[in-house]
C-alpha positions in Angstrom: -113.2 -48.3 87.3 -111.4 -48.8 90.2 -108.1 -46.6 89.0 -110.9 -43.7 88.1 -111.9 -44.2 92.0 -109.0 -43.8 93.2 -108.2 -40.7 91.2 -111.4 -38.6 92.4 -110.7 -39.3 96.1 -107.0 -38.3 95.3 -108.9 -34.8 93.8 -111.0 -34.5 96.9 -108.3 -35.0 99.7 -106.6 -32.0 97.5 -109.1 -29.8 97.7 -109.7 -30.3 101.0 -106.3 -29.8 101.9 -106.1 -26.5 100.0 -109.5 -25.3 101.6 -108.0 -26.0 105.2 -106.9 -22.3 106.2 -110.5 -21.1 105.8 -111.6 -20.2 108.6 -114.6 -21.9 110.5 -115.5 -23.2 106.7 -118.4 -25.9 107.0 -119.2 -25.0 110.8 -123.0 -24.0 111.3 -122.7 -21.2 114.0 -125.5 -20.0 116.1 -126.0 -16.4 115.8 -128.8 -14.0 117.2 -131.4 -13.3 114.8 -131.4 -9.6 115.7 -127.7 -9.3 115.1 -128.5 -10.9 111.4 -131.2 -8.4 110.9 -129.3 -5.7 111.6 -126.0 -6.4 109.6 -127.6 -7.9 107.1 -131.1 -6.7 106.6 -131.3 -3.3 107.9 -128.1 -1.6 105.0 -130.5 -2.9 102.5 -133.4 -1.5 104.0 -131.6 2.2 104.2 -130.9 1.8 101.1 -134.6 1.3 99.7 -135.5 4.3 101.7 -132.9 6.6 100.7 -132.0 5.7 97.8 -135.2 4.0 95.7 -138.9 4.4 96.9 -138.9 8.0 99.2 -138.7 11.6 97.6 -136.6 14.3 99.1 -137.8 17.9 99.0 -137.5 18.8 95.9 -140.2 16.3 95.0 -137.6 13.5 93.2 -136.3 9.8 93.8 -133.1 9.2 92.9 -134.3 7.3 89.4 -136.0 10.5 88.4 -133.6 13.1 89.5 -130.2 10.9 87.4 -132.1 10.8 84.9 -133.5 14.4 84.4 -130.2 15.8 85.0 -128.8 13.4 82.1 -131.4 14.9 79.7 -130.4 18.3 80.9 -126.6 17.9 80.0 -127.4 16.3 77.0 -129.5 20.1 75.5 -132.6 18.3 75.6 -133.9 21.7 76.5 -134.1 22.7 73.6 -134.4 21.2 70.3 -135.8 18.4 69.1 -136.8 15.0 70.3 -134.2 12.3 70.3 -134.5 8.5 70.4 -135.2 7.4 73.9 -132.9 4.6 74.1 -130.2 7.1 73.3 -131.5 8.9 76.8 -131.7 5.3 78.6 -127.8 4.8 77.6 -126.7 8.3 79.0 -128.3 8.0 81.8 -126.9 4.5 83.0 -124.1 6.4 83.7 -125.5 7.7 87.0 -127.8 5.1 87.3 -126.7 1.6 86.8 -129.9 -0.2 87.4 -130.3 -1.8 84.0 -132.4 -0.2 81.1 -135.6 -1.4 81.6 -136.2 0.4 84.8 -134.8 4.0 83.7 -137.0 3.9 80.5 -140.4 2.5 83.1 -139.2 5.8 84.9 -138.8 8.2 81.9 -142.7 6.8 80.8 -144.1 8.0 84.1 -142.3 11.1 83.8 -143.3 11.5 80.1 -146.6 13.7 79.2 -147.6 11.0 76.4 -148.1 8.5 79.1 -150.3 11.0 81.4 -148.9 9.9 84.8 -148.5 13.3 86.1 -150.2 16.7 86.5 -147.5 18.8 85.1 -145.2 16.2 83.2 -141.4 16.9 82.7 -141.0 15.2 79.6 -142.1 15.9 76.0 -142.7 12.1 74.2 -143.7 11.2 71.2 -144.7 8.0 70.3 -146.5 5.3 72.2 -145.6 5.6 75.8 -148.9 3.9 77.0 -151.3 5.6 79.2 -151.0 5.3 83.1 -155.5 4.7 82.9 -155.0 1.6 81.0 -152.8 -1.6 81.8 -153.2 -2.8 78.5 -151.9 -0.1 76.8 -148.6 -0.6 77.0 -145.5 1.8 76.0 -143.6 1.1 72.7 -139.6 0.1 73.0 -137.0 2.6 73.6 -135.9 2.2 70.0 -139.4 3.5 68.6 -139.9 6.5 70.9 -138.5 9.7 71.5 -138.3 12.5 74.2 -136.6 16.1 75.6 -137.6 18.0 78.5 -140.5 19.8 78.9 -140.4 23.4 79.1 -141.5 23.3 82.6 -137.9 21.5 83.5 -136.4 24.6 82.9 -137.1 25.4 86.3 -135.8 22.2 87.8 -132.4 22.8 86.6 -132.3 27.0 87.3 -129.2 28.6 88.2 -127.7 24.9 88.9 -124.3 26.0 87.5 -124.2 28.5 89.9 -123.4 26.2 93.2 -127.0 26.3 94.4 -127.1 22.6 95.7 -124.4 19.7 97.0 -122.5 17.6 93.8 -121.6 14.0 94.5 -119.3 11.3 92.7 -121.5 8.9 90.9 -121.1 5.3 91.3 -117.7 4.9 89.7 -116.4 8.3 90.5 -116.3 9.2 87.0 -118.5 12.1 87.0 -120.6 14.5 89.5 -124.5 14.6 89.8 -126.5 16.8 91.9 -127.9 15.5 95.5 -131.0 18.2 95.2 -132.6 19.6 92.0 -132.4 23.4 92.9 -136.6 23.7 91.7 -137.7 27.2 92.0 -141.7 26.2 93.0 -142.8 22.9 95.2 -142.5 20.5 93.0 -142.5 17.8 95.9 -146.8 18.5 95.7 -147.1 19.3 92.4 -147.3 15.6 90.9 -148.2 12.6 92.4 -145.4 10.5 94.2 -145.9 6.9 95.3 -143.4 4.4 96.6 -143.5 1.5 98.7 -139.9 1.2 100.9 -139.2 -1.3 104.0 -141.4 -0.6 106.5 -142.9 2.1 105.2 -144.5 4.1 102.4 -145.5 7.4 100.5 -147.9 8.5 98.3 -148.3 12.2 98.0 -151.1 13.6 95.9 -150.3 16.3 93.3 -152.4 20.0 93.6 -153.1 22.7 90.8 -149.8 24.5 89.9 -151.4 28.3 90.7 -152.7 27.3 94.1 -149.8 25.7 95.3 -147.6 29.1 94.4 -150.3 31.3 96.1 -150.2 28.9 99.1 -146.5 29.2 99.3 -146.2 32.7 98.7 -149.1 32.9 101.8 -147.1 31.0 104.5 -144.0 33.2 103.4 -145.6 36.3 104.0 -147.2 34.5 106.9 -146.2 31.4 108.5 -149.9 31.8 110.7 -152.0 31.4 106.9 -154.1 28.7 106.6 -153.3 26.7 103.7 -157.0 25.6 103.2 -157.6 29.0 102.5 -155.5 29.3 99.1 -155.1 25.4 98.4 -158.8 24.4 97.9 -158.1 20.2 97.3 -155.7 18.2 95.0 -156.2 17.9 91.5 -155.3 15.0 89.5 -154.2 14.9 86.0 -157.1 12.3 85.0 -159.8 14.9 86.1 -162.8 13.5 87.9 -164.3 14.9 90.6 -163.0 15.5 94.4 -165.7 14.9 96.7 -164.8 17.7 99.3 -164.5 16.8 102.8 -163.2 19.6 105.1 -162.2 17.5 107.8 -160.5 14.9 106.0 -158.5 17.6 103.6 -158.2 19.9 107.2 -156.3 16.5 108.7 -154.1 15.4 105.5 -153.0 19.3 105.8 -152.6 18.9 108.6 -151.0 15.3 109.6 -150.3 14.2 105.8 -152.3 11.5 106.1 -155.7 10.8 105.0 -157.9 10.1 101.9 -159.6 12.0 99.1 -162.8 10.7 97.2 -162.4 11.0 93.3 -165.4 10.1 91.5 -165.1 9.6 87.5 -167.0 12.3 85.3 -169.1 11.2 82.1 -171.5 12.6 79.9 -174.9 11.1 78.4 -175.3 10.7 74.6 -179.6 10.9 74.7 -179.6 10.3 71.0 -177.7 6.9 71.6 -179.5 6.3 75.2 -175.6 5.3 76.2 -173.1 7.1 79.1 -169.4 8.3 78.2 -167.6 8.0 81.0 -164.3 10.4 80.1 -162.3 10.3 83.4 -161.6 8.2 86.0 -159.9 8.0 89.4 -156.0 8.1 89.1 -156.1 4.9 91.5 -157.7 2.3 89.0 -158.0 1.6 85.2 -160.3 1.2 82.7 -160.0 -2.7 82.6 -160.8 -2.8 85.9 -163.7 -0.9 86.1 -165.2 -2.7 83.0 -164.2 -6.4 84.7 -166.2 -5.2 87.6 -169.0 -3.6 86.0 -169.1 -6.7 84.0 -169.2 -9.0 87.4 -172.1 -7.3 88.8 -173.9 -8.0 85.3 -173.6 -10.9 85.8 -174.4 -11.0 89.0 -177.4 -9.6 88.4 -177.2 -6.1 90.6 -177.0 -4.4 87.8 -179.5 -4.8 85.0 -179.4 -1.6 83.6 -177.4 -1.7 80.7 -177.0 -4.5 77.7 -173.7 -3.5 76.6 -170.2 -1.9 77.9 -167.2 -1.5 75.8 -164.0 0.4 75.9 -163.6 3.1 73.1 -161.0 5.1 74.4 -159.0 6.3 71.0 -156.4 9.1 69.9 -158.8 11.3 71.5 -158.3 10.5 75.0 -160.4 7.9 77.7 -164.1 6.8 76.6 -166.1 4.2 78.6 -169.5 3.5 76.9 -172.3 1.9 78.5 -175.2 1.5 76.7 -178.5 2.0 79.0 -181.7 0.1 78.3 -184.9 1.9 78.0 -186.2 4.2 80.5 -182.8 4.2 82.5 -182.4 7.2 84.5 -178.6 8.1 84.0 -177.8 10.3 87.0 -179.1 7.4 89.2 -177.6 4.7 87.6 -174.3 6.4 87.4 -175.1 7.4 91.5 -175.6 4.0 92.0 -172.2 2.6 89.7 -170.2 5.0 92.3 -171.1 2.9 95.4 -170.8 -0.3 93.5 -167.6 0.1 91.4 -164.0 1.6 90.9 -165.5 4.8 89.4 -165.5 6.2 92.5 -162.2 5.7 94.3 -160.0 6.7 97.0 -157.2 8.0 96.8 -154.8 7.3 100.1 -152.5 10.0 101.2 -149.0 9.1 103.1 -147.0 12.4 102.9 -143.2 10.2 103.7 -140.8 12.9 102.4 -136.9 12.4 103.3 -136.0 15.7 104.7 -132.1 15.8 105.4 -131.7 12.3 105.3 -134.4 11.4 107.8 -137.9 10.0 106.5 -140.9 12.2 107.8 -144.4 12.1 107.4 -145.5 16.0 107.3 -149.1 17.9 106.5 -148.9 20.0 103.3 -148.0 23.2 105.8 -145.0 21.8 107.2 -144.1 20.4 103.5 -144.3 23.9 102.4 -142.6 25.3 105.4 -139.5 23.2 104.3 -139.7 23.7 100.4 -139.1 27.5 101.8 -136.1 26.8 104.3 -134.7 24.3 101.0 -135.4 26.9 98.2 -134.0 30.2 100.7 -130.9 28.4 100.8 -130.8 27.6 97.3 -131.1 31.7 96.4 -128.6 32.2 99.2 -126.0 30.2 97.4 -126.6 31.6 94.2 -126.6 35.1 95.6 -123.1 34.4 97.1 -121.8 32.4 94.0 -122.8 35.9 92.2 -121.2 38.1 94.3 -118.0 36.4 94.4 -117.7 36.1 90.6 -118.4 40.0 90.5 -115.9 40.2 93.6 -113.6 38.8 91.4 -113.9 40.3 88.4 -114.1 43.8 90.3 -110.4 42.7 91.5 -109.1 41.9 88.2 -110.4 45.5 87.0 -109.2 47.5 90.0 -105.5 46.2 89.1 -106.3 47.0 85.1 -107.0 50.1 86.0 -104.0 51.1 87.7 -102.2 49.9 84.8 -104.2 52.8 83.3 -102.1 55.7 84.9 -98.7 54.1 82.9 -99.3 51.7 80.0 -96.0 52.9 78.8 -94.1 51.8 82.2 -95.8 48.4 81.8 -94.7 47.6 78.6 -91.3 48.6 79.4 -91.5 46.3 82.2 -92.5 43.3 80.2 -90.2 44.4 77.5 -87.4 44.8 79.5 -87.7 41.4 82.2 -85.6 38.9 80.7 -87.2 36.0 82.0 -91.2 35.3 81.6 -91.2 33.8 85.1 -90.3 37.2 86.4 -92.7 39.0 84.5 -95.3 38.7 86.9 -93.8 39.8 90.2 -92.0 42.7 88.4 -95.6 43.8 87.4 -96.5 43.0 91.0 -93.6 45.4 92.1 -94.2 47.6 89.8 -97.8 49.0 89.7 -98.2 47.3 93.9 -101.0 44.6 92.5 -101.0 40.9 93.6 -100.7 37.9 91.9 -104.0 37.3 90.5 -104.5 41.1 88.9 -100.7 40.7 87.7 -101.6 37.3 86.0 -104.7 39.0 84.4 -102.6 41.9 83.0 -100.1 39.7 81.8 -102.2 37.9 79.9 -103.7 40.9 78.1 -103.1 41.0 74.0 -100.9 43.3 72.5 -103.2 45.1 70.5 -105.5 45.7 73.6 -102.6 47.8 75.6 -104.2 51.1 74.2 -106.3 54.0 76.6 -109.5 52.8 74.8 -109.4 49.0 75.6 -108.7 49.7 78.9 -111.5 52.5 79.8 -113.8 50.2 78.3 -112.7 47.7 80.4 -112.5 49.8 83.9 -116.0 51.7 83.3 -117.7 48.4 84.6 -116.0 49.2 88.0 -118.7 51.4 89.5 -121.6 49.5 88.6 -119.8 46.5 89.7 -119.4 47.8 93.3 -122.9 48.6 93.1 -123.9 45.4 92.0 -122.0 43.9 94.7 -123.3 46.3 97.5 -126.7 45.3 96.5 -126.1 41.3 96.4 -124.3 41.7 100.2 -127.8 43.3 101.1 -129.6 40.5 100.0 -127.7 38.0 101.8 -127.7 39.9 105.1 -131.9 40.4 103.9 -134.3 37.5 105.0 -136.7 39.3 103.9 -135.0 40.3 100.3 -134.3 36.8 99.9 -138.1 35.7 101.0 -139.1 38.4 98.1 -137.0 36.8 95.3 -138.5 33.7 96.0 -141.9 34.9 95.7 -141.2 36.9 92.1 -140.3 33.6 91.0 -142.7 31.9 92.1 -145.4 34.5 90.6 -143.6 34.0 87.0 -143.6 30.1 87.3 -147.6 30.2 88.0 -148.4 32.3 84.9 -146.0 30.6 82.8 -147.0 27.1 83.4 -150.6 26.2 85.7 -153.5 26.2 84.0 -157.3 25.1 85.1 -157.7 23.1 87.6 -158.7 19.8 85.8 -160.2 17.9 88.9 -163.7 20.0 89.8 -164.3 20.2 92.9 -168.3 18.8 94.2 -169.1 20.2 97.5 -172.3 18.7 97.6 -173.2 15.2 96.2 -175.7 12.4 95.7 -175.1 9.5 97.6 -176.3 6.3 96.8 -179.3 5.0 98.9 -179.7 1.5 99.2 -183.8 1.7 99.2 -183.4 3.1 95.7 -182.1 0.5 94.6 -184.9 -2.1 95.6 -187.3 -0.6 93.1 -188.0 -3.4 91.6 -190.8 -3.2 89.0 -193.7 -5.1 90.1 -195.9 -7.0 87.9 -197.3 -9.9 88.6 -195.8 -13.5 87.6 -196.5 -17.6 87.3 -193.2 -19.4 88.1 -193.2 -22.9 87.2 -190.9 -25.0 88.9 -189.9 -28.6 87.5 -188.7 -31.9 89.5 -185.3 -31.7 88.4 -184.9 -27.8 89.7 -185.7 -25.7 86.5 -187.6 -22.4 87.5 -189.2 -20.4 84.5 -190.8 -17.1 85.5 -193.4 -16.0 83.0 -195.5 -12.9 83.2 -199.3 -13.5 84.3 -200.3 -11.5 81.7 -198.6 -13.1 78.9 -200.0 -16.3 79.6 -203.2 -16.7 77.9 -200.7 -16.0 74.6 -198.7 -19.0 76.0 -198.2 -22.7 75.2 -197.9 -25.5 77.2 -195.4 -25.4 79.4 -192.0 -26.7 77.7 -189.9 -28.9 80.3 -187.0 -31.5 79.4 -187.8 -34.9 78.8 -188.9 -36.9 82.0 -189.1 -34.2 84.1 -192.5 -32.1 84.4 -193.8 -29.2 86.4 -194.1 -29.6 90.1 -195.0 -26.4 91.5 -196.4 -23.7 90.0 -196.5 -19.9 92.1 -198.4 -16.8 91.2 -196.8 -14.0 92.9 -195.0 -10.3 92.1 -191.9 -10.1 90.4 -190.9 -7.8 93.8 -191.4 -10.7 96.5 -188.5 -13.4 97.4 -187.8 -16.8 97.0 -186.2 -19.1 99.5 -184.9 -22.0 98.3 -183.8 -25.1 100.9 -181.4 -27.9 100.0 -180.3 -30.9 100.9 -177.1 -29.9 102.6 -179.3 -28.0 105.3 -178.7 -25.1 103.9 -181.0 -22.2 102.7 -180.0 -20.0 99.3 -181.9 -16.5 99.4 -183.0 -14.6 95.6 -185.3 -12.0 94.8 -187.7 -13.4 91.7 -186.9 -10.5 89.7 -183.2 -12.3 89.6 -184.6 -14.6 87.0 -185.2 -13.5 83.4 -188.8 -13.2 82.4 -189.5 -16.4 79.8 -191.2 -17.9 78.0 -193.7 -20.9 77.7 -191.4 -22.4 75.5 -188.4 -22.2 77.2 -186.9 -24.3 79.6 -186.1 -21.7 82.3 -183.2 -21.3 84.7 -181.6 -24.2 86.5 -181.9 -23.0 89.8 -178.8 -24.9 91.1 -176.6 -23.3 88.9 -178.1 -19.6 88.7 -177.4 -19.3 92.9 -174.1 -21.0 92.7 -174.5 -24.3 95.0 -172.2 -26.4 96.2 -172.0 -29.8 93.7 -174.1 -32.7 94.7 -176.3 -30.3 96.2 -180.0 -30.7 95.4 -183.2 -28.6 96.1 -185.5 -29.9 98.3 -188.2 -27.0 98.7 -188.9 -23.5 97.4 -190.9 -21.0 98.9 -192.1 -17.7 97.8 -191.7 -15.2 99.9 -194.0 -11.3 100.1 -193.3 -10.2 103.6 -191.2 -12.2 106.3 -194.8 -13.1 108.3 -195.5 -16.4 109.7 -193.8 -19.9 110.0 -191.6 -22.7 108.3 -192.8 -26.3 109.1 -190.2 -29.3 109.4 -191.3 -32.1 109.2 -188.7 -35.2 110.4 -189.3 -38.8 109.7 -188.5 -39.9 113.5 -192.1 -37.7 113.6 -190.4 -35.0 115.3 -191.8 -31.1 114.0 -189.6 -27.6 114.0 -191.7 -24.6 114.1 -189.2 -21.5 112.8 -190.4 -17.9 112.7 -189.8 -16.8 109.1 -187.7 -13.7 110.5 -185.0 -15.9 111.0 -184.1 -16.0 107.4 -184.8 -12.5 107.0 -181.0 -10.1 106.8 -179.8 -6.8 106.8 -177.1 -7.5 104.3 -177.9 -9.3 101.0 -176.5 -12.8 101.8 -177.2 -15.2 99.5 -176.7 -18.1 101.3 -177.5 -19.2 104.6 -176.1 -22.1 106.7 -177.6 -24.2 109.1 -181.2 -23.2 107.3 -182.6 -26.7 109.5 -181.8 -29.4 111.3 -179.6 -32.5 110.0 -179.8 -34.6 113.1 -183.1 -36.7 111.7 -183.6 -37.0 107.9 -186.5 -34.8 106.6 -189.5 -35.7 105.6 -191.0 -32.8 104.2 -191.4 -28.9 104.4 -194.4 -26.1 104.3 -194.3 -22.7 105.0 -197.7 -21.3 106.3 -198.4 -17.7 106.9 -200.2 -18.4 109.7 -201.4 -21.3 111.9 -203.2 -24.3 110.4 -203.9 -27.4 110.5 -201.7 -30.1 109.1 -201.9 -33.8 108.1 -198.8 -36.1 108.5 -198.7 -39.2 107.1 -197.0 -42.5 108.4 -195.6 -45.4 106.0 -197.7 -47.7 108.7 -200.5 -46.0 107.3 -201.9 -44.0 110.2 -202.3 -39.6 110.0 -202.8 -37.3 112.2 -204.2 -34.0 112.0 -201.9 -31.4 113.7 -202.8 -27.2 114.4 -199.3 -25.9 113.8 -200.8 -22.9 116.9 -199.9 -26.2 119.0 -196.0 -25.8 118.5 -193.9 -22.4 120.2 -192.3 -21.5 117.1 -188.0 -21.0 117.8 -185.9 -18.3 116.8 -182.6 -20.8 116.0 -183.5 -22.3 112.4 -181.8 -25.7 113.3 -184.0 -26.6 116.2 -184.5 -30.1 116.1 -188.1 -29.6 116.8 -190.4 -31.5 119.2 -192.3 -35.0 119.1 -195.5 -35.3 117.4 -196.5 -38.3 115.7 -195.0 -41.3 117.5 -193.6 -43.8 114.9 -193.6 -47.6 115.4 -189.9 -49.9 115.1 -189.3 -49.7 110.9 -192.6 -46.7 110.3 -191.6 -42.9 109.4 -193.1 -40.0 108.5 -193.5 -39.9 104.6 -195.3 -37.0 104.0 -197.6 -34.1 105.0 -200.2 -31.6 103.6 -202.8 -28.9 104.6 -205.9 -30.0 105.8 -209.4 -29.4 104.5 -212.7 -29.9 105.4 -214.5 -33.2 104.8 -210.8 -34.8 104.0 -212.4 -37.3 107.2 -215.7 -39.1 107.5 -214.7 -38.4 111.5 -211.7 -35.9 111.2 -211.9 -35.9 115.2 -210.8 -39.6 115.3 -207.3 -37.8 113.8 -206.8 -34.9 116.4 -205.5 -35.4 120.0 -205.2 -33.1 122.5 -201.9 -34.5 123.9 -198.5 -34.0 121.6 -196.8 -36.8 120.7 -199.9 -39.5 118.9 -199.7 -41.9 116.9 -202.7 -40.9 114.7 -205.4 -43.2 113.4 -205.7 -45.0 110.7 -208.3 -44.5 108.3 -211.5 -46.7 107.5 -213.1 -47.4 104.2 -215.2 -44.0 104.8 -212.3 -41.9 105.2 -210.4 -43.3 102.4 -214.1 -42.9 100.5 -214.2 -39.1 101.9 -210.9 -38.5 100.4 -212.0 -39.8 96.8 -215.0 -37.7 96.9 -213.4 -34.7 98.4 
């Protein structure tokens, strides 16, 4: 053991020894937070912005734009579909983020997974759908894609130097900064991505609008885009609720919100709603989850079933409506309460020339035109220097035209093939370039014919190249190339808009929806806090009330199925609940347990219920220390619809009992020393603060309380003014053989 010792500290002191000339190795260093934050944080910070979550002006992140432009070398612009993990390969190439993320990026750009308004890629097979989280996309091996025929115009004259190339990460091959996109694709699809420290999420508008709008604000840079682009339009339809101001300030500022409400349709023969399309901000799990909440809540009680049904024919939602369910109102009221009506949040982040900006769709537009004038500029200048060129090559062909003899003989007659050139050069006063292109000529093409073929493209050429130089020295020629273009890409490719447009709509009103039906009702309430609610008029059809062994019925109400019940616990607190929250029962049932239906805390028990019709008169607490609270019932009356209520009464002295009285009466309370006294509640100034601890009443003797109290009645007392005072606190009087007697008989 001990040689084994002594061998690891021989192996430490060497590695220490070898580790000595690092420096500052093992020192902890103070060091400015800010200086760490900005060497170390803020490069990787740029780099989510630039590089990952913010599109650039021709509407792409970096993801999207590598991998389109793969797809686009590979010929997937024609053809057939190939396997998609063929495309995911390619494109790691430019993009060496790992597969999973390039094929997530190629689903959202895919048309099977309906993400987009006008999708770029053509899928087939099971690539999910962007409405549903539990639908999810098959693997790369099983699917397969090409571009859509809309990507054509992504990728136009690319080849013809319209945008910037750059190395890809290894220098192996180029890719393009820009995608030279001949309409604005940058608001034709929605766009989200969260970066450091900020965001973007650009809503996508109808295809035909957009162009009109453009080709507006390049004719005029004064036209007012509301004008020509009416609202977005999402590819999961719905309906916009329109808002001028809001849509005037995202137009204007790029941020705001737009209201999409789902659209459905109602099946009468099957009394049951089809809802068919949904916001593009939430799914159809979620809407069922919460539809399904307020079931069971019990604010909605309109329909006894939902399910999901969506198919191979697109999105269904069915809810099934129970009898005499007006649709339109229930579907009013569903807006306000769930995800089927949802908005979506507009952040218009663009990265314009390396610079994050958050712009209005006008100024978007604005420089869509600036990027796409410069795009045409190129390729007009990339034209007219190939035709500049190939005008050069033809002028010095057509000089050899006047003596095809003398330049074979040249050629013939040079003994070396490095002088072959210049002597042509010499000899017919060309340069370099024509002398090289003559040179290289075949035999069999040094005839008249070849060459007048050749040379009769010399006029038109100049002509051609005339007219390009106009163009360029022409805003306005350039400006009317872009709009032609524009014009052929909206009749080739928009459509309909699929998100209608509701200028005027229904809102939901909160007094509809406390139309309860009233009937009237018996509840019976049990010892151990079971409530059944039975209809009055079913009763004489009843039974004997059913109740579980060793409890019984303790209170019984007759009331409306509209009025409210209050229900006070031990815990001081107060739970509120409308009676038509209960289920109508049966006799033979045991009812609801009352604890459980408004969710209390555990241990907590009910001490009192009250029913309440309007919020007139007073709640009596009685304390055992003889003490009384008088609480105007409007204290427990609320705006919103809170359930539960805190500090509902006092907790300083143990309670002895509670009533509540519509108006003033008279009360007894009764002492464990035997004595009672008859109190007129009009005595006490009723508080506003439920937890007032109340005022003395009864005066209680060392080891005596207050037990318990009930309503007074006439000929209770053989001398009932032996029981009233006129001076608050008493102690009562106890009662003789004739009052006890008096009680029996009354």
């Amino acid at each position: 053991m001990a040689r084994k010792k002594n061998s690891r500290d021989n192996e430490a002191q060497t590695l220490l020894a070898d580790n000595v000339h690092i420096q500052d190795a093992g020192l902890i260093k103070d060091e400015n937070i800010v200086d760490t934050l900005k060497w170390n944080y803020m490069p990787y910070a740029m780099s989510v912005i630039l590089s990952r979550a913010i599109p650039e002006i021709d509407g792409f992140k970096p993801s999207h734009r590598k991998l389109l432009y793969t797809m686009y070398n590979m010929g997937l612009l024609q053809g057939g579909t190939i396997k998609s993990a063929n495309i995911v390969g390619r494109t790691m190439q430019l993009n060496p983020h790992g597969d999973a993320s390039i094929y997530e990026t190629m689903i959202r750009l895919s048309r099977g997974n309906e993400s987009l308004l006008y999708p770029y890629v053509e899928s087939k097979g099971n690539f999910g759908k962007a409405y549903s989280k539990n639908m999810m996309y098959a693997a790369s091996r099983y699917t397969e894609a090409k571009l859509a025929p809309i990507a054509k115009e992504l990728f136009e004259d690319i080849n013809k130097d319209t945008v910037d190339f750059v190395d890809n990460y290894d220098n192996s091959m180029k890719e393009p900064t820009l995608l030279p996109v001949t309409f604005p694709s940058i608001l034709a699809n929605v766009t989200t991505g969260i970066a450091v420290g900020m965001a973007s999420s650009i809503a996508s508008f109808n295809l035909k609008e957009l162009c009109d709008t453009t080709i507006a604000l390049i004719k005029n840079p004064d036209h007012d885009v509301s004008e020509t682009l009416l609202a977005p339009d999402f590819v999961g339809g719905g309906y916009i609720i329109y808002d001028k101001d809001e849509l005037d300030r995202i137009y204007k500022t790029g941020r705001g919100s737009v209201k999409v409400r789902a659209r459905y349709t109602y099946d009468k023969s099957y009394n049951c709603i089809d809802v068919t399309q949904i916001p593009p901000t939430t799914t159809c799990e979620a809407i069922i989850d919460k539809v399904v909440e307020l079931v069971k809540s019990n604010k909605i009680k309109e329909i006894s079933d939902i399910r999901d049904e969506t198919d191979l024919k697109g999105l269904r939602i069915t809810l099934d409506l129970k009898r005499g369910v007006d649709p339109d109102a229930f579907m009013t009221k569903l807006y306000k309460l769930t995800p089927l009506e949802d908005t979506f949040s507009c952040n218009f982040n663009v990265l314009i020339n390396g610079y994050p900006k958050v712009l209005g769709v006008n100024d978007i537009l604005k420089e869509w035109i600036e990027f796409r004038l410069e795009c045409v500029k190129r390729r007009t200048r990339f034209t007219l220097n190939k035709k500049a060129e190939r005008l050069h090559l033809l002028q010095g062909l057509e000089k050899i035209l006047l003596d095809i003899d003398k330049a074979i003989k040249i050629i013939r007659n040079t003994e070396s093939e490095a002088d072959v050139v210049p002597n042509l050069m010499i000899g017919f006063g060309i340069d370099k370039i024509q002398a090289e292109y003559v040179a290289e000529i075949k035999l069999r093409h040094l005839n008249r014919e070849y060459i007048l073929k050749r040379t009769k493209d010399i006029e038109s050429l100049k002509a051609e190249i005339e007219e390009l130089q106009t163009i360029l020295d022409s805003k306005n020629k350039l400006k009317k190339i872009i709009i032609k273009e524009l014009n052929e890409v909206a009749d080739k490719y928009s459509g309909e808009r699929k998100s209608e447009i509701l200028y005027e709509v229904e809102e939901f009103d909160a007094t509809a929806e406390a139309e309860i039906p009233d009937y009237p009702v018996t509840l019976f309430i049990t010892k151990e806090g079971y409530l059944n609610k039975i209809r009055t008029a079913n009763l004489r059809m009843s039974g004997e009330q059913k109740v579980k062994e060793g409890d019984e019925v303790e209170t019984t109400f007759e009331c409306s199925n509209k009025d409210e019940l209050l229900v006070f616990t031990d815990k001081g607190q107060v739970y509120k609940a409308k009676v038509d929250d209960f289920p109508d029962g049966k006799a033979s049932q045991l009812g609801i347990y009352v604890a459980g239906k408004l969710e209390m805390e555990q241990d907590e028990k009910v001490v009192y219920i009250c029913v309440i019709k309007e919020y007139v008169g007073y709640m009596i607490f009685v304390f055992e220390n003889g003490k009384v609270a008088k609480v105007d019932i409007t204290a427990y009356q609320t705006k919103t619809n809170r359930k539960k209520l805190l500090k509902a009464y006092s907790l300083k002295s143990p309670l002895a009992c509670i009533e509540y009285i519509e108006e003033d009466c008279e009360l007894v309370l009764c002492s464990t020393s035997g004595r009672m006294l008859i109190l007129n509640t009009g005595a006490l100034t009723p508080k506003a603060s439920k937890d007032t601890i109340g005022v003395s009443v009864m005066t209680q003797k060392k080891n005596h309380k207050v037990e318990s109290m009930h309503h007074y009645e006439d000929g209770e007392f053989e001398k009932a003014w032996r029981f009233r005072t006129k001076n608050l606190p008493a102690a009562g009087a106890l009662p003789t053989p004739a009052d006890n007697a008096a009680q029996i008989t009354f």
